[in-house]
PLY file of the C-alpha trace (Angstrom):
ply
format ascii 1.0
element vertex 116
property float x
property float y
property float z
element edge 115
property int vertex1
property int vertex2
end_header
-7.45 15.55 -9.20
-9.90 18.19 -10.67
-12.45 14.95 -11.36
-11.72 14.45 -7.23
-12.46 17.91 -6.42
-15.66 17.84 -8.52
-17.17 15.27 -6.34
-19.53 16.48 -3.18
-18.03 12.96 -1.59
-14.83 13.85 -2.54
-14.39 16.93 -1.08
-15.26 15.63 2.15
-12.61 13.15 2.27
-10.55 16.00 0.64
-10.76 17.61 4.02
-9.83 14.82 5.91
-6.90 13.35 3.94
-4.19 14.84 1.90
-3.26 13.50 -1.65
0.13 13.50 -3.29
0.75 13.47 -6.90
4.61 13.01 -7.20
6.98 10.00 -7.77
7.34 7.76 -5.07
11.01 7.20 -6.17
11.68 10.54 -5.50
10.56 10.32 -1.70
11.03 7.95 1.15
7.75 7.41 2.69
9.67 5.88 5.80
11.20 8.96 6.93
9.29 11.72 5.70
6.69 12.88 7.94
3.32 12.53 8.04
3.55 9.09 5.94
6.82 7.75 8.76
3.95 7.35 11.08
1.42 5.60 9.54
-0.04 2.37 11.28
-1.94 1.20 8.50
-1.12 1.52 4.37
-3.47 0.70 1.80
-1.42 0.64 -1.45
-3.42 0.14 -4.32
-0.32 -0.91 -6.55
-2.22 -3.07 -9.51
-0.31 -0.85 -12.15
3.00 -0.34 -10.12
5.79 -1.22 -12.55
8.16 -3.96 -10.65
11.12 -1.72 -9.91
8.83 0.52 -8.09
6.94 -2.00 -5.76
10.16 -3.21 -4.90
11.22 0.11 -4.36
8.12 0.69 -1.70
7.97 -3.07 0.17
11.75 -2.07 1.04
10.54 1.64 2.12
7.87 0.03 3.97
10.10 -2.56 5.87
11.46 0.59 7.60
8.05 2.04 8.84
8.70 1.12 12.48
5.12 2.26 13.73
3.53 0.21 10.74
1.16 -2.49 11.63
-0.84 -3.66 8.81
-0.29 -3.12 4.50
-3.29 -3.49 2.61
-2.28 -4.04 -1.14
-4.26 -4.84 -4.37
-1.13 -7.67 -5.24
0.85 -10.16 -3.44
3.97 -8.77 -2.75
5.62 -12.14 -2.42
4.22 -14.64 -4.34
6.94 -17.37 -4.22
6.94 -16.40 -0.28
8.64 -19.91 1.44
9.61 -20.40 5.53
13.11 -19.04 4.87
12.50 -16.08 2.46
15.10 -13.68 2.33
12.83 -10.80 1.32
12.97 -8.05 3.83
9.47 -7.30 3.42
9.04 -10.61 4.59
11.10 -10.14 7.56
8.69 -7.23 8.74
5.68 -8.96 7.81
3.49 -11.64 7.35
0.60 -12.32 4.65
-2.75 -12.29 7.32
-5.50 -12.65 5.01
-6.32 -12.23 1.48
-9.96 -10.96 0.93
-12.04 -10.79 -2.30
-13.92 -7.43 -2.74
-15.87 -5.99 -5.13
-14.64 -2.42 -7.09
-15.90 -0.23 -9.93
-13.54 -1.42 -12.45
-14.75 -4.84 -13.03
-17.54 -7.27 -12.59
-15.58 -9.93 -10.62
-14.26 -9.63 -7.08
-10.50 -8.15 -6.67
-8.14 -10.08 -4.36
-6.73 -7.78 -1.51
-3.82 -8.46 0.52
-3.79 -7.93 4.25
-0.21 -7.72 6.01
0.49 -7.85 9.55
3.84 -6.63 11.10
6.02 -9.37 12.58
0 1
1 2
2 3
3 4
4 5
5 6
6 7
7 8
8 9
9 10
10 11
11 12
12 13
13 14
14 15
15 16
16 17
17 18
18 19
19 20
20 21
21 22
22 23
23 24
24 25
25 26
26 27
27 28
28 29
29 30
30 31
31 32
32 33
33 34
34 35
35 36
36 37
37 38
38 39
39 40
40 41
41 42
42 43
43 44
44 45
45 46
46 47
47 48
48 49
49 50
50 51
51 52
52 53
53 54
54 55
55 56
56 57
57 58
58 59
59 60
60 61
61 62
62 63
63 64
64 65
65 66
66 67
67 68
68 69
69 70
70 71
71 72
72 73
73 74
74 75
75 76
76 77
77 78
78 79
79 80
80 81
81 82
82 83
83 84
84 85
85 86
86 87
87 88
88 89
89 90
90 91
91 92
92 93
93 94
94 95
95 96
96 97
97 98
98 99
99 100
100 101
101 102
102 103
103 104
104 105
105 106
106 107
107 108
108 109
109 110
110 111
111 112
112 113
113 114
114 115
């Protein structure tokens, strides 16, 4: 955060977004205001240990109002017709794009998610 604050850039979006350093275990994002009404998520979960991004696609199956997850991994890779996952049941893989970021010199795949 103080390498955030540091930044003239990131002080602007500083203003215009709030950050949250806590365990997402602790918390569900589905019911706890202001993240319940979210339309749109981008979850940048590359180094999300399994228990917890199964923890969050279940959290996020609840969001009523949500419309579209962005996320740096496929959250259902052995997806099929009849999947029984219930992020699954809430939404549906759109697109996948390739992007470029800072961290590396290839593209990174990102998942786009429509609500069902």
């Amino acid at each position: 955060m103080k390498m955030i604050a540091k930044s003239v850039n990131s002080r602007r979006l500083l203003e215009r977004s709030q950050l949250v350093c806590q365990d997402i275990m602790d918390m569900r994002i589905s019911i706890t205001p202001p993240y319940a009404d979210a339309t749109v998520v981008y979850w940048n979960n590359l180094l999300f240990e399994p228990r917890v991004i199964e923890f969050v696609k279940e959290d996020l199956s609840g969001m009523f109002l949500l419309r579209k997850v962005v996320s740096s991994l496929n959250l259902c890779p052995r997806h099929r017709d009849l999947c029984h996952n219930a992020f699954c049941g809430a939404f549906k893989l759109e697109k996948v794009l390739y992007l470029p970021c800072s961290w590396k010199t290839n593209l990174q795949q990102v998942f786009v998610y429509q609500s069902q």
